[in-house]
MARLOSE-452041 format. One record per residue (C-alpha): x, y, z; residue in one letter. Coordinates in steps of 0.1 Angstrom, whole numbers, padded with zeros to 4 digits, always signed. Example, Ala and Ser with C-alpha at 12.3 -4.5 7.8 and 13.67 -1.06 7.14 Angstrom:
2
+0123-0045+0078a +0137-0011+0071s 
***
This chain:
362
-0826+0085+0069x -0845+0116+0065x -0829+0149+0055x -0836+0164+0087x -0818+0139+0107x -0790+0138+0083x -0783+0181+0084x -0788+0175+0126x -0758+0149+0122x -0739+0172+0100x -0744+0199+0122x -0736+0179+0155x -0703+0170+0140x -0696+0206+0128x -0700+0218+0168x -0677+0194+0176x -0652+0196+0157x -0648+0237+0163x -0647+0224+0197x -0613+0215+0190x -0599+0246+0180x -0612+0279+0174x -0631+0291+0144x -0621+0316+0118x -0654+0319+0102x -0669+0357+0099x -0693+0353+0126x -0677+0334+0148x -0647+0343+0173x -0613+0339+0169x -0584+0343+0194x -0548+0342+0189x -0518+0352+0214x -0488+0373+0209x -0464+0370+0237x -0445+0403+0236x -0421+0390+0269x -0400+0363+0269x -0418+0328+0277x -0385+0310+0290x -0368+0318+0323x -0353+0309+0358x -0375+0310+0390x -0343+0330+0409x -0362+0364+0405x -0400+0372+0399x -0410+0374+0356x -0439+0395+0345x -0452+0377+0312x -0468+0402+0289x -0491+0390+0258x -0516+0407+0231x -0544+0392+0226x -0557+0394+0189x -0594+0385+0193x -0625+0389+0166x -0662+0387+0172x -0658+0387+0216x -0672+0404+0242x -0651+0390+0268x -0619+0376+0274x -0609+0360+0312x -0578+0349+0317x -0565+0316+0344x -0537+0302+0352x -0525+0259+0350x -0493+0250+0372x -0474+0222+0354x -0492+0196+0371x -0523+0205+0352x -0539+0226+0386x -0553+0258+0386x -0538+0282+0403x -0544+0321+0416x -0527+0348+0406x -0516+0383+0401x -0510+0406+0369x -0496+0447+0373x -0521+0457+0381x -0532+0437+0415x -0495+0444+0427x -0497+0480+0420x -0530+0478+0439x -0516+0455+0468x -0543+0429+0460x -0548+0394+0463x -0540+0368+0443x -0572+0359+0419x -0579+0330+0402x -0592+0348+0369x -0595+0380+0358x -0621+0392+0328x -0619+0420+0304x -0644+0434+0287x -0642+0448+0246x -0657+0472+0235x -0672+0467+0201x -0652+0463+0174x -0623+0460+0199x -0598+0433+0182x -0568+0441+0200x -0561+0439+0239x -0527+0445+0248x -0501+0447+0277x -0522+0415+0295x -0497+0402+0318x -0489+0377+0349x -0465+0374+0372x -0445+0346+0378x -0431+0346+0413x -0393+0335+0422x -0392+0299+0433x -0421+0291+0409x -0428+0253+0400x -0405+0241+0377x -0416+0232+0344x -0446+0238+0318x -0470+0263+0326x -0504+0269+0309x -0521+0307+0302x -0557+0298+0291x -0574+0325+0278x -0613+0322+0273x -0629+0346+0244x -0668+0351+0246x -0697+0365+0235x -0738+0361+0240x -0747+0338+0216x -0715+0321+0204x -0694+0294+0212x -0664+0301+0232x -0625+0299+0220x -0601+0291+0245x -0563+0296+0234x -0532+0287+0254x -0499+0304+0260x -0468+0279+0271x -0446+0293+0296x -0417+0272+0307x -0400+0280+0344x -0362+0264+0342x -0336+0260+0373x -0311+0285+0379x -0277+0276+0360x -0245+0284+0377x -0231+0311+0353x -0197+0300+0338x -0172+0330+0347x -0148+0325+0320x -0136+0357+0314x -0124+0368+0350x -0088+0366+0340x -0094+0402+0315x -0117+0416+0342x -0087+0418+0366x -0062+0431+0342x -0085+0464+0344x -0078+0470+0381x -0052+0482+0401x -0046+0479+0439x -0065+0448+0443x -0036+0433+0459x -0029+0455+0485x -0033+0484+0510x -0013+0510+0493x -0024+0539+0474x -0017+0543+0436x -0020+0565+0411x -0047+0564+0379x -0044+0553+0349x -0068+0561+0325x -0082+0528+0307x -0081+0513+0347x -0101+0509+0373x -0086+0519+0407x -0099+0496+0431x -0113+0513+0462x -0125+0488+0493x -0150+0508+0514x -0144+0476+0544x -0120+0495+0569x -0113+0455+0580x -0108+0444+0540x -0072+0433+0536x -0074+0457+0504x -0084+0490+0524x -0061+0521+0514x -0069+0546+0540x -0055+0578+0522x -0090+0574+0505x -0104+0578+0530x -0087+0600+0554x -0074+0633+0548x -0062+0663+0575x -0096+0676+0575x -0121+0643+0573x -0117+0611+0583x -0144+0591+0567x -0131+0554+0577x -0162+0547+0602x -0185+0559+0578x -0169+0538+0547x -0189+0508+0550x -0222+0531+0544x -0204+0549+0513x -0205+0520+0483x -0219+0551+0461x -0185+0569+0465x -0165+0546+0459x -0181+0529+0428x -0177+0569+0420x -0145+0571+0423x -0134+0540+0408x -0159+0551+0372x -0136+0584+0375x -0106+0566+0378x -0112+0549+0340x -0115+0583+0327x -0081+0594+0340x -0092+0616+0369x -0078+0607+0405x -0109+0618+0425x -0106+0599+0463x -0139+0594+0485x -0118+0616+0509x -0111+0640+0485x -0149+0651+0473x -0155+0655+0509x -0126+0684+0508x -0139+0695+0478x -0177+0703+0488x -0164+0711+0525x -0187+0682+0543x -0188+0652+0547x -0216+0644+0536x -0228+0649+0496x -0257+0646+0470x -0263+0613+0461x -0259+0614+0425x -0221+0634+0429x -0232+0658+0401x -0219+0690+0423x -0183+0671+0422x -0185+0669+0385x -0192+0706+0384x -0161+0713+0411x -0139+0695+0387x -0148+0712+0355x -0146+0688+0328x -0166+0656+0336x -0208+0652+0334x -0228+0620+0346x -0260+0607+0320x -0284+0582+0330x -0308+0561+0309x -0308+0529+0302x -0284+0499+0302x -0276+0486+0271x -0275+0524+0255x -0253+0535+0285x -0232+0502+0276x -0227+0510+0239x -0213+0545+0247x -0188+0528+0273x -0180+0502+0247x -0168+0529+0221x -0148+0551+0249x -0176+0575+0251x -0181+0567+0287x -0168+0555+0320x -0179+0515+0333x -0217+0515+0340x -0232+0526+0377x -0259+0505+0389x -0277+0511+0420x -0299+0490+0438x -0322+0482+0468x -0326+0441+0481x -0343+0429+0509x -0374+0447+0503x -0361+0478+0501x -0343+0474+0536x -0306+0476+0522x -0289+0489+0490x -0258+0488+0473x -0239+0499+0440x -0216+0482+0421x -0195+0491+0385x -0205+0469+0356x -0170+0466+0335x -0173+0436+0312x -0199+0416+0294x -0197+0380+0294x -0190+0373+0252x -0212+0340+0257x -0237+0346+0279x -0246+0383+0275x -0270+0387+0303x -0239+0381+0326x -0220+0408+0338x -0189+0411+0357x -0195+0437+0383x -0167+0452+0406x -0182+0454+0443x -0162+0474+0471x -0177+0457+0501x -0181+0419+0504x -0162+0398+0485x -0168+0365+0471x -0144+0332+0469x -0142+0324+0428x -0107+0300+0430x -0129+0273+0415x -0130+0295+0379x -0104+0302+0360x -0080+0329+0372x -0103+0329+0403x -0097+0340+0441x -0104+0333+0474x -0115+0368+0476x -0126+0384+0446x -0140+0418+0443x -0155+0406+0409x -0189+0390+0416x -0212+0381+0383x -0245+0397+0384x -0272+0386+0355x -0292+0413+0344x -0318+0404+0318x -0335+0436+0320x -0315+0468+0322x -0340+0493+0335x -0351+0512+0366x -0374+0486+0385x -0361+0455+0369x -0346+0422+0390x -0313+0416+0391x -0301+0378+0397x -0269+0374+0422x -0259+0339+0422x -0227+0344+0444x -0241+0367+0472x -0275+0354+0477x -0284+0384+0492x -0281+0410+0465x -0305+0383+0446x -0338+0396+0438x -0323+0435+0440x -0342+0458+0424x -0324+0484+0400x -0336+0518+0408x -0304+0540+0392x -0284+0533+0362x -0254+0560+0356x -0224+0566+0336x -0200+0595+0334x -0178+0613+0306x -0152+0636+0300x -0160+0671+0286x -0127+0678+0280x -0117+0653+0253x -0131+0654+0220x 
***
């Protein structure tokens, strides 16, 4: 065999082989993935998958999408939502020279997505060199049915659950307030004073009463009725910063979940305030966010003055509970929210996250 033939051999098994997997030589490319997102989930609520891509020697990268059967399939990152465009079936980026880094590459993963193993192929190019193709594993799980095994200490923070009657606060409690004029637990001294009467209304008022019930853990009785008398209308500014400057000695911060959740962990701040809009925006709701589930801690246990829920199936359950389980992996204006009991908070999207705190107290 000549020598010619035999370095044409050599050489033909040396392509081949880097066909395999890609190359880390100097002048060839290399491409390696960093998802900086989780790669796990449920298909209850839409995911945005986020990844770096570390790349060396490439000119191009273009990204496509594999369903678990193997098919290709179209679709959209940020930036085509954002946009209001169509779903694509790849998208390419171009590097500048010397460019090794491309971050914040993402795709979105709708709700009710297959179940199962999904593929992110990611193609890195360049005139001249043979192409490395790396993958990213994303894997789409059912729903579970959260276990709701702390229900029994959720309800030893409220009072006047069980009836219609007004009572007092307690600091270290949560007053319950139903905003339902036809909820077996509506108080109407709440609601109703000599001047307003804010019954009919109620049902469009979750905000106030979420309000007043964050108040009532901090030991200040504080009615829906009574901010009305207060501000002289009925009506008030959504975020009920002019009552906390009619009553002197309480202020409301915002930010972000699991901060606002460490201050009301160490009694630096009422139960957490989370607003949010489902249906596409069409409807909106707020609920308080008092406990943490200990094994699941993406589960929370929400108070919710309108609908209730049946939970007698759980442990210290009820036929109708007040205390619905919201999962919240991402605790952040614009995130999903996952509402396994009432389907139709599922999906929400958090747009206000609020706490308030005394001023008066060192």
């Amino acid at each position: 065999m000549s020598i010619l033939r035999k370095w044409g051999i050599l050489l033909m098994i040396s392509w081949m082989l880097g066909l395999a997997s890609c190359s880390a030589e100097e002048t060839d490319i290399s491409l390696q993935l960093v998802p900086t997102t989780r790669t796990t989930f449920n298909n209850a609520i839409p995911h945005y998958v986020y990844f770096d891509a570390e790349v060396k020697n490439a000119e191009t990268l273009t990204i496509q999408l594999f369903k678990p059967s193997g098919v290709q399939t179209v679709f959209r990152n940020r930036r085509h939502v954002n946009m209001n465009r169509k779903a694509v079936r790849r998208t390419q980026y171009q590097l500048k020279k010397g460019e090794n880094r491309k971050t914040d590459l993402n795709i979105l993963f709708r709700s009710e997505s297959d179940i199962g193993r999904w593929r992110i192929e990611v193609t890195a190019s360049a005139a001249g060199k043979k192409p490395c193709t790396e993958t990213l594993e994303i894997e789409i799980q059912v729903p579970e049915v959260p276990e709701m095994g702390q229900l029994g200490e959720v309800h030893a923070f409220l009072e006047g659950e069980d009836g219609n009657e007004a009572v007092p606060v307690r600091e270290g409690k949560i007053r319950f307030i139903a905003q339902n004029p036809k909820d077996p637990t509506f108080v109407k001294e709440y609601w109703l004073s000599k001047k307003y009467d804010l019954r009919e209304s109620a049902n469009k008022k979750c905000t106030r009463a979420v309000f007043s019930m964050a108040l009532s853990w901090l030991g200040i009785d504080c009615t829906p009725v009574r901010m009305s008398e207060m501000l002289w209308g009925e009506e008030i500014y959504y975020n009920f910063d002019p009552v906390c400057t009619k009553l002197g000695n309480v202020k409301r911060r915002s930010g972000d979940l699991e901060t606002l959740w460490k201050k009301y962990e160490t009694g630096d701040g009422s139960p957490i305030f989370l607003h949010f809009t489902y249906e596409g925006g069409a409807g909106m709701h707020a609920l308080l966010l008092v406990s943490r589930d200990r094994m699941n801690p993406e589960l929370f246990y929400c108070v919710t003055s309108s609908t209730p829920v049946n939970t007698s199936a759980y442990p210290d359950g009820r036929e109708k509970e007040h205390v619905i389980p919201i999962l919240i992996e991402e605790g952040k204006i614009g995130a999903w929210i996952q509402s396994p009991m009432l389907e139709i908070y599922n999906k929400g999207k958090i747009d206000e996250i609020w706490q308030w705190y005394r001023t008066d107290l060192p």
